[in-house]
N, C-alpha and C positions, 0 to 999 in steps of 0.2 A: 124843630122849627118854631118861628117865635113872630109874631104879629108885633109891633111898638112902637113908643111914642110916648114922648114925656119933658119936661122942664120944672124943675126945680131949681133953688139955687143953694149949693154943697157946702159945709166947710170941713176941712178935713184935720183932726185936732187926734194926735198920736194913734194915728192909722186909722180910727174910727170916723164913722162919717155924719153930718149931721145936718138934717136934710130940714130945710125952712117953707113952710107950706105957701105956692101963690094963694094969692088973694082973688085973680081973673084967669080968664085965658087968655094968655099973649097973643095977637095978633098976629097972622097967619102961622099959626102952629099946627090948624091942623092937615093932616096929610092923608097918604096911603099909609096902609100896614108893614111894617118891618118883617121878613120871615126870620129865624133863625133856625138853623140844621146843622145835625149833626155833632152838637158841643156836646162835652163830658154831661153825666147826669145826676155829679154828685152833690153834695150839700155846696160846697166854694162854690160851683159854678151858678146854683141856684140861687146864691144870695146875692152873685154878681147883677144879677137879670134885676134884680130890684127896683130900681131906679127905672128901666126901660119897661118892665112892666106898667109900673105905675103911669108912664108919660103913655102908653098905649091904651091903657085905659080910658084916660081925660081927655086923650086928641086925636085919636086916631079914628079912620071915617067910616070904620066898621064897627066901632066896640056902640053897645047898646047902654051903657054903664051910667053916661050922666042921666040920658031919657028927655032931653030938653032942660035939663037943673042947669041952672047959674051959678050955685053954690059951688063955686072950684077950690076957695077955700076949707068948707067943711069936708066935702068929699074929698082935696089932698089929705088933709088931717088924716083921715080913716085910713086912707089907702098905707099913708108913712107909719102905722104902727101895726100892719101885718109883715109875720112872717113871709119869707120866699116864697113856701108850699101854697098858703092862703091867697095870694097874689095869683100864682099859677091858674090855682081854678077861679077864681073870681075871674081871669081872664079867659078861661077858655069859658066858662059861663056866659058873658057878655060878650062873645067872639072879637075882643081886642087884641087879645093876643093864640098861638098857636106854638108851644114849645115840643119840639120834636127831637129828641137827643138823642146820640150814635147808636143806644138800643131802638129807639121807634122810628128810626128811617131802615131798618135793617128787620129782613124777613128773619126771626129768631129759629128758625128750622135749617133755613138753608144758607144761614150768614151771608146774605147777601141783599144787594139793597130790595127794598121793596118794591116795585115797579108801580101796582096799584097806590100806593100811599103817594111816590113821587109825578105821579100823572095827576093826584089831586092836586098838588101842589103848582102844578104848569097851569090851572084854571085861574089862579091868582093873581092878582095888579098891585105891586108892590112899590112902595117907597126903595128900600134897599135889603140884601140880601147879607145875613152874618154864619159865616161858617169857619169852619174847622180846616186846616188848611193841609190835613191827611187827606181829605174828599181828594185831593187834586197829585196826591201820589198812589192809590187804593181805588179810588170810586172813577172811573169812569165814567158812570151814568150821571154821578150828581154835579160832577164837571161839567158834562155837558149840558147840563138843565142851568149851573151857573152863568157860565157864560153865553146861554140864549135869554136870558134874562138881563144880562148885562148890554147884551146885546140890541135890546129890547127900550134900555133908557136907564135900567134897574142899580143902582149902586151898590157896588156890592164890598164887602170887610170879611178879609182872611183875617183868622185867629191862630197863632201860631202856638197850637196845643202840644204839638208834639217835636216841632221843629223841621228843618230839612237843609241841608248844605246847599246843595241844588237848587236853585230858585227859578231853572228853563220852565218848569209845567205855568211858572204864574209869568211868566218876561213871554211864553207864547202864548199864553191864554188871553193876557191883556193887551201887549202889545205895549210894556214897561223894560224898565234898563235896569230893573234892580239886581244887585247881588248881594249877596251877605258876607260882611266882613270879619265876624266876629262875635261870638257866642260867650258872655264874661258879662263881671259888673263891672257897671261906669255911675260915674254922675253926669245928669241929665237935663236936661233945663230948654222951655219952650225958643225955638229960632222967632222969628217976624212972621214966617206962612205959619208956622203953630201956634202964635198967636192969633191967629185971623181964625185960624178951623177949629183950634180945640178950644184955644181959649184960658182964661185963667177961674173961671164955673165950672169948669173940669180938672184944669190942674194949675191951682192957686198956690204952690210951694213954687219956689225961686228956684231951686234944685233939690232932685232926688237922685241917692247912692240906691242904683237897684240891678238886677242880673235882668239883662234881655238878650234877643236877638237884633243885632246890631247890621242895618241893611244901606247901601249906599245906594246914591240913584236920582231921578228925581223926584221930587215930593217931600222930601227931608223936613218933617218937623221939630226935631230937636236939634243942639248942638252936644256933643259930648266932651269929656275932656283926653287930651293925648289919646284918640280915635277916630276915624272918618265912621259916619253912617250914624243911623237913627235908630229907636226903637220904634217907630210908625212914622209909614211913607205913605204919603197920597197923590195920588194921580188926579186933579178934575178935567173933564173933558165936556165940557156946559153942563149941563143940572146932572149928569150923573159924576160916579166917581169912584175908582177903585182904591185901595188901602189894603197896606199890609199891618197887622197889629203884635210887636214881638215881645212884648212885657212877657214875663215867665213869674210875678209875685204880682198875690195880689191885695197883699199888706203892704204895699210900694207905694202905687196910684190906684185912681177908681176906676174896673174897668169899666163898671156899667155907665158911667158921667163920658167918658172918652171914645166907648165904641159909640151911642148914641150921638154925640158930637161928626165921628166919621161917617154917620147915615144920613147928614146933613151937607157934608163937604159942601157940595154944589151950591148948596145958596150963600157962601159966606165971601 
């Protein structure tokens, strides 16, 4: 699970990323805390978190991190030249953020989710909710903590870690018309509503050739070429906002710039 929040502005120059420190804090940036549950726990995923670490840090209405500092530009500085790891605990340090991955939402005894762990987690008041989007063919329990949260106001962003043909557990969970049309690479390029949500601060290439999950529906942020469907769909339904996220590379786009962007949906 993951607490966040963050703005930076990206450039993205032969798959590496390069991150430009504010100078202030934008106006109304700051928020509720971001959770995240349940993602992989490996090094990729940890460095994906980067970016939304860091914005949890500087703006988020829990973290303790600035202490009253103004200084956004020195403290970005510091923040952009740590590692994933460094990041993590500085965040759980400063309670901005809270990373809880498919090991530490699961009782390791009885592989099974942790009940106690996920009852702290229902005490929480969250901006938006990012998970793994096996919870919702495997976890029952954490399905059900998802969409009472969503339920709640909370926006929430499936991660498509592992995939699924099937897309009834999230078209009844949300009360969306998505299906999936196609699992393959295409080339990709922002529509008009994916300009509004994600933006060209998260994905400033014209087109990218990359392997996704390809989902039809409404919310369709990209156009592809010779295929119906998107790699990320969004649903807004006033300030909150569901999203599916189906990029599979993540030498492609940035996830950490585009999942952050979709825990926004609502205000854009």
């Amino acid at each position: 699970m993951i607490t966040l929040h963050f703005c930076v502005s990206m450039n993205y120059i032969s798959g590496s990323v390069q991150k430009s420190p504010a100078t202030t804090q934008p106006p109304g940036y700051s928020c509720k805390p971001i959770l995240m549950i349940g993602l992989p726990s490996h090094s990729d995923w940890e460095e994906n978190l980067s970016e939304i670490l860091v914005h949890c840090l500087l703006y988020s209405t829990t973290s303790t991190y600035m202490n009253g500092s103004n200084d956004y530009g020195a403290k970005m500085k510091r923040l952009m030249s740590l590692g994933s790891k460094e990041l993590i605990k500085l965040s759980h340090k400063h309670k901005a953020s809270v990373v809880w991955s498919e090991e530490d939402i699961l009782n390791q005894q009885a592989m099974e989710v942790d009940m106690v762990r996920l009852r702290e987690l229902e005490k929480g008041d969250y901006q938006a909710i990012i998970v793994d989007d096996t919870c919702f063919m495997r976890e029952p329990d954490i399905t059900r903590f998802v969409s009472g949260q969503y339920q709640k106001g909370v926006s929430v962003v499936i991660v498509a870690i592992e995939g699924f043909y099937d897309l009834s557990p999230l078209r009844n969970c949300f009360d969306v018309d998505w299906n999936l049309s196609a699992y393959e690479r295409n080339t990709v390029r922002l529509n008009k509503l994916g300009k509004k949500i994600i933006g060209r601060e998260a994905f400033p290439e014209v087109s990218v050739y990359t392997k996704s999950h390809f989902v039809v529906g409404e919310g369709e942020l990209f156009h592809t070429n010779h295929r119906k469907g998107s790699p990320v769909v969004t649903v807004v339904r006033g300030s909150k906002s569901v999203s599916y996220f189906g990029f599979v590379n993540w030498r492609d786009v940035a996830y950490g710039a585009i999942l952050l962007k979709l825990c926004f949906a609502g205000r854009y």
